[in-house]
C-alpha positions in Angstrom: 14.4 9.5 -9.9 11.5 7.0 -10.5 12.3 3.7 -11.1 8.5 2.0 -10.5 5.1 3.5 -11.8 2.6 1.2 -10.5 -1.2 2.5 -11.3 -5.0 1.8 -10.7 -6.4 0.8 -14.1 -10.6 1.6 -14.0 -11.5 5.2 -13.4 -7.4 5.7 -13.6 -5.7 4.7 -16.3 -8.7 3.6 -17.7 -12.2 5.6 -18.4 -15.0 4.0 -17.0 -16.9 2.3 -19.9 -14.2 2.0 -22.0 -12.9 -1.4 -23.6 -9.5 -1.1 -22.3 -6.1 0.8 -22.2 -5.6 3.2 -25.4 -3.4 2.7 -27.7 -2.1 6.2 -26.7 -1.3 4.8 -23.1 0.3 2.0 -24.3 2.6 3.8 -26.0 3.2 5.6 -22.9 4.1 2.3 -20.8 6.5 1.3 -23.7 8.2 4.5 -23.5 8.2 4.2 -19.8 9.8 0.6 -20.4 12.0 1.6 -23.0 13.4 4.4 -20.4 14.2 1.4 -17.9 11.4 2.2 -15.7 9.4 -0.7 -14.7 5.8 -0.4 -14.7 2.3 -2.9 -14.0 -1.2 -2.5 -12.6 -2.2 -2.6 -9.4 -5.9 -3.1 -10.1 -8.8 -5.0 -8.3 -9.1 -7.3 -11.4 -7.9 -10.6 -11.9 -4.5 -11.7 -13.7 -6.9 -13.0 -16.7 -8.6 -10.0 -17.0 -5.1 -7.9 -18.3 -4.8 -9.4 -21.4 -8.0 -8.1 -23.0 -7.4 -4.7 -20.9 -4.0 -4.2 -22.9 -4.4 -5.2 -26.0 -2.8 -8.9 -25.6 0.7 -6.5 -24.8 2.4 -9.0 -22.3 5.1 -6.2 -21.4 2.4 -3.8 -20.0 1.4 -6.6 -17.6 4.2 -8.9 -16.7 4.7 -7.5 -13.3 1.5 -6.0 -11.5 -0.4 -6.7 -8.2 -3.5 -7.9 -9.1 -7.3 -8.7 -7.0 -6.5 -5.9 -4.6 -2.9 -6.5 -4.5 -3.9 -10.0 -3.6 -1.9 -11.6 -6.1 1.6 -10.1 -7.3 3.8 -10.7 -10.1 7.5 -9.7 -10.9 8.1 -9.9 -14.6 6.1 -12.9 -15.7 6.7 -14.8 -11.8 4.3 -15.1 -9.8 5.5 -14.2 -6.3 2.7 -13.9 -3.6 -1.0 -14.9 -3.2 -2.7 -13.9 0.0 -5.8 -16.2 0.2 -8.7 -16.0 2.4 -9.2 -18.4 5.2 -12.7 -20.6 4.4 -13.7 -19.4 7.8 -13.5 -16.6 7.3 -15.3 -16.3 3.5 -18.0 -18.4 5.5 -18.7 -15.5 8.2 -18.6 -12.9 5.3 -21.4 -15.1 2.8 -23.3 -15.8 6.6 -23.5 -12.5 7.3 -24.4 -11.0 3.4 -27.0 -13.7 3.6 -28.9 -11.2 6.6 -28.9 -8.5 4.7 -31.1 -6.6 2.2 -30.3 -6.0 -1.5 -26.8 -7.5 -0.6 -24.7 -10.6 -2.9 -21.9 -11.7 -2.8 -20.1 -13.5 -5.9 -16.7 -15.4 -5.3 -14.3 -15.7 -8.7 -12.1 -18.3 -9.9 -8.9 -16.5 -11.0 -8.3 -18.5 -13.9 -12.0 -19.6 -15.4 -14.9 -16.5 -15.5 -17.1 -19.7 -15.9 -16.7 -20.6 -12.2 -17.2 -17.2 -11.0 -21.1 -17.4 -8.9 -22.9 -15.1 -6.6 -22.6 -17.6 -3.0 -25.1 -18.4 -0.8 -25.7 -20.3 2.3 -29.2 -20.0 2.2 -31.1 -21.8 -0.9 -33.6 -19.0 -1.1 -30.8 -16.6 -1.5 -30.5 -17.3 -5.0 -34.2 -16.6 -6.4 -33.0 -12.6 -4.7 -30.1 -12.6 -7.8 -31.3 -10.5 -10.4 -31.2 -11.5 -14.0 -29.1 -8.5 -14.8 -26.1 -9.1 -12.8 -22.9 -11.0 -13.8 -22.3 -14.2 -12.8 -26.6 -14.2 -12.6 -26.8 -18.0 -14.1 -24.5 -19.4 -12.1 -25.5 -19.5 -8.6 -24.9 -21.8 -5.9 -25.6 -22.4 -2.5 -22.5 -22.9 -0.4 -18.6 -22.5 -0.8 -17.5 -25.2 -2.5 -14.1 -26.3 -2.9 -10.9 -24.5 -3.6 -8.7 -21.4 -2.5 -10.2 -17.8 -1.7 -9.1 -15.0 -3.3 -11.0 -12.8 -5.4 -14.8 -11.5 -4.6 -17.3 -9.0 -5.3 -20.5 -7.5 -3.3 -22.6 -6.5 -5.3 -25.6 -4.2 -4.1 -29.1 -4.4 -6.3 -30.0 -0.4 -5.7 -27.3 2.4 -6.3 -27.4 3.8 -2.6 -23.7 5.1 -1.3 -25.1 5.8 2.3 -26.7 2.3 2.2 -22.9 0.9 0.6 -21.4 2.5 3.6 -23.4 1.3 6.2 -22.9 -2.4 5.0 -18.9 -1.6 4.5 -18.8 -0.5 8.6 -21.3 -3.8 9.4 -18.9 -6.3 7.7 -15.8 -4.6 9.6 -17.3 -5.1 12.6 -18.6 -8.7 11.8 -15.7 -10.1 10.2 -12.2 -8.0 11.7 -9.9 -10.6 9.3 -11.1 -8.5 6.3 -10.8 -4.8 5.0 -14.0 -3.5 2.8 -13.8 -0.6 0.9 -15.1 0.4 -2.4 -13.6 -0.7 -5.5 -15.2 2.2 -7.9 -16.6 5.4 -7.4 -19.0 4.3 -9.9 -20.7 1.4 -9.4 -22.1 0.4 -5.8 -20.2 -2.4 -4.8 -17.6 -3.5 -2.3 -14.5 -5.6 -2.7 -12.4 -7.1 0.5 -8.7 -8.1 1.0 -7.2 -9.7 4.4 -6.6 -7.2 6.8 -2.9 -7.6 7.0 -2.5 -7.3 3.5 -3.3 -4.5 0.7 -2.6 -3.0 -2.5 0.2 -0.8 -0.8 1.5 -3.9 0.5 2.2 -5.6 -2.7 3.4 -2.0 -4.3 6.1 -2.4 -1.6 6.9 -6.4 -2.1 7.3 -5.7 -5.9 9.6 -2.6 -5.1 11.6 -5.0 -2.7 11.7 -7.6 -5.5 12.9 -5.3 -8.1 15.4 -4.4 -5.2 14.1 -1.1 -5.7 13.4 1.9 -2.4 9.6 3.2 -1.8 11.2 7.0 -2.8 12.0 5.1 -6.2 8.1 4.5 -6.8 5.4 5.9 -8.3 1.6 5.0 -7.7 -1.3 6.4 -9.2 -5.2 5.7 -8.2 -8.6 7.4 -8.0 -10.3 5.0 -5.1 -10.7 3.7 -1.9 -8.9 0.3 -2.4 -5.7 3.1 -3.5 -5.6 5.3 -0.1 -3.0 1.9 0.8 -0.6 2.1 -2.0 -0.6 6.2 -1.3 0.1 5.6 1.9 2.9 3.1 1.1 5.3 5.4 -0.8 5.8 9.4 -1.1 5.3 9.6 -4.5 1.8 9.1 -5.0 -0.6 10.6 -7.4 -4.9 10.8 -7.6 -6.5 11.6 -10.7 -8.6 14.6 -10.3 -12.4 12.2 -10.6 -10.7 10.4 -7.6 -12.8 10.2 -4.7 -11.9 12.5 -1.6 -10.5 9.5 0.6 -8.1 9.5 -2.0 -7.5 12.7 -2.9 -6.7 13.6 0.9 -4.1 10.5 1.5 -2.5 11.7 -2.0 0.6 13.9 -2.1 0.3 15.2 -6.0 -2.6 15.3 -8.1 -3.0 15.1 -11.8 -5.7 15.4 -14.2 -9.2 13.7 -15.4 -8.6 10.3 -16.2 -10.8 11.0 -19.3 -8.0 13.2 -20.5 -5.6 10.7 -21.1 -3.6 12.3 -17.6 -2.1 9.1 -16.5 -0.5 8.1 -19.7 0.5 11.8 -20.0 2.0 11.6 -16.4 4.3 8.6 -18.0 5.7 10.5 -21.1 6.5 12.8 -18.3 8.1 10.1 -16.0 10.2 8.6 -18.9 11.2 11.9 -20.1 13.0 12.7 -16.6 14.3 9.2 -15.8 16.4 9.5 -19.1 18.0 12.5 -17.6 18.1 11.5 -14.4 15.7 13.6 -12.8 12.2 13.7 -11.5 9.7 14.8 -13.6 7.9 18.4 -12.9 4.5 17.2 -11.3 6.4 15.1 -9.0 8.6 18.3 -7.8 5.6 20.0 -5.8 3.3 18.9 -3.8 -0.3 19.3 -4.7 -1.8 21.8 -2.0 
């Protein structure tokens, strides 16, 4: 029986250009609740960002792993950050800085307004189009603070060219995993190496005092071959990419079709009865 549904939210649970969860998927995570399954995100987004995403609903956020697992809560408590070593984040802007059509933008998790695209090299900023967020605010150097959350951004939609910059930056900076966030937009997000979004599923199971064949996971990215790997029941939506599909044991529908939310009616349904529900019975081949 599932006790845990922990899912992706953009290009997942979410549709890509839409405002935020439905109120059709809400419903689904109350029922979900209301069936004594626990549920959160596990999204690349910051804590801050969930609120608008569902609807000011506190219940559908209160536990979740959120910047790439990077930061975890347990119903309302917040109960691991893994931060980035300055070092380290100073290797990564060094080596964005020698590269073409590359930027790199460090957030605050609390205060959008301090989010900037980082440089160590003044004449890095004139290169920051107009267009991008976080555009009008940046600055040259780290400055002060912890390291969590960051973006890199690329200024021409060229997955080869995405790729070769993910396998440069492994090789330049070992302390940090680079995958892509969306299969969508051209960009790159990073998380320390020891430390992933299947690594927080598993610390918010172990909080919850619940077993990895008691949780669910659903994704559609790179940054969710981790958390599929982490537990056997886990789900890709079928717009996930292949790295996903392949590392997934069960597949679902389009996220444009409402499948996730669908997929927790289902889940709810079962736990009530103490069973598993019927995509979760057979394997996707």
């Amino acid at each position: 029986m599932i006790k845990l549904v922990l899912t992706d939210l953009d290009d997942t649970l979410i549709p890509f250009g839409d405002p935020g969860v439905s109120d059709f998927a809400r419903a689904a995570i109350h029922e979900l609740l209301d069936a004594g399954v626990h549920f959160g995100p596990v999204s690349g987004r910051p804590p801050r960002s969930m609120s608008w995403m569902f609807g000011n609903d506190p219940a559908c956020f209160a536990t979740g792993a959120f910047s790439n697992g990077q930061v975890v809560y347990v119903d309302g408590r917040l109960c691991h950050t893994a931060s980035i070593p300055r070092d380290v984040i100073e290797r990564t802007v060094a080596a964005i800085d020698e590269m073409d059509g590359v930027l790199i933008a460090l957030l605050d998790l609390d205060d959008d307004s301090k989010g900037a695209f980082v440089t160590l090299r003044p004449e890095g900023i004139d290169k920051v189009p107009q267009t991008f967020p976080y555009a009008k605010t940046a600055r040259v150097g780290l400055g002060e603070g912890s390291f969590v959350k960051g973006c890199i951004f690329f200024t021409r939609d060229d997955q080869d060219y995405v790729t070769e910059v993910r396998e440069k930056l492994k090789a330049l900076v070992p302390e940090l995993d680079f995958f892509r966030p969306s299969n969508v937009i051209p960009a790159l997000d990073y998380t320390p190496a020891d430390w992933s979004k299947g690594a927080a599923v598993l610390a918010i199971a172990r909080e919850l005092g619940i077993r990895a064949d008691e949780v669910c996971v659903f994704g559609d990215s790179e940054n969710d071959v981790a958390m599929f790997d982490a537990v056997p029941y886990s789900v890709a939506v079928a717009n996930a990419c292949s790295e996903a599909k392949e590392a997934a044991r069960f597949e679902i529908g389009d996220c444009r079709e409402g499948s996730v939310a669908k997929a927790l009616l289902e889940i709810a349904a079962a736990s009530l009865k103490g069973e598993l529900p019927a995509f979760l019975r057979q394997p996707s081949s």
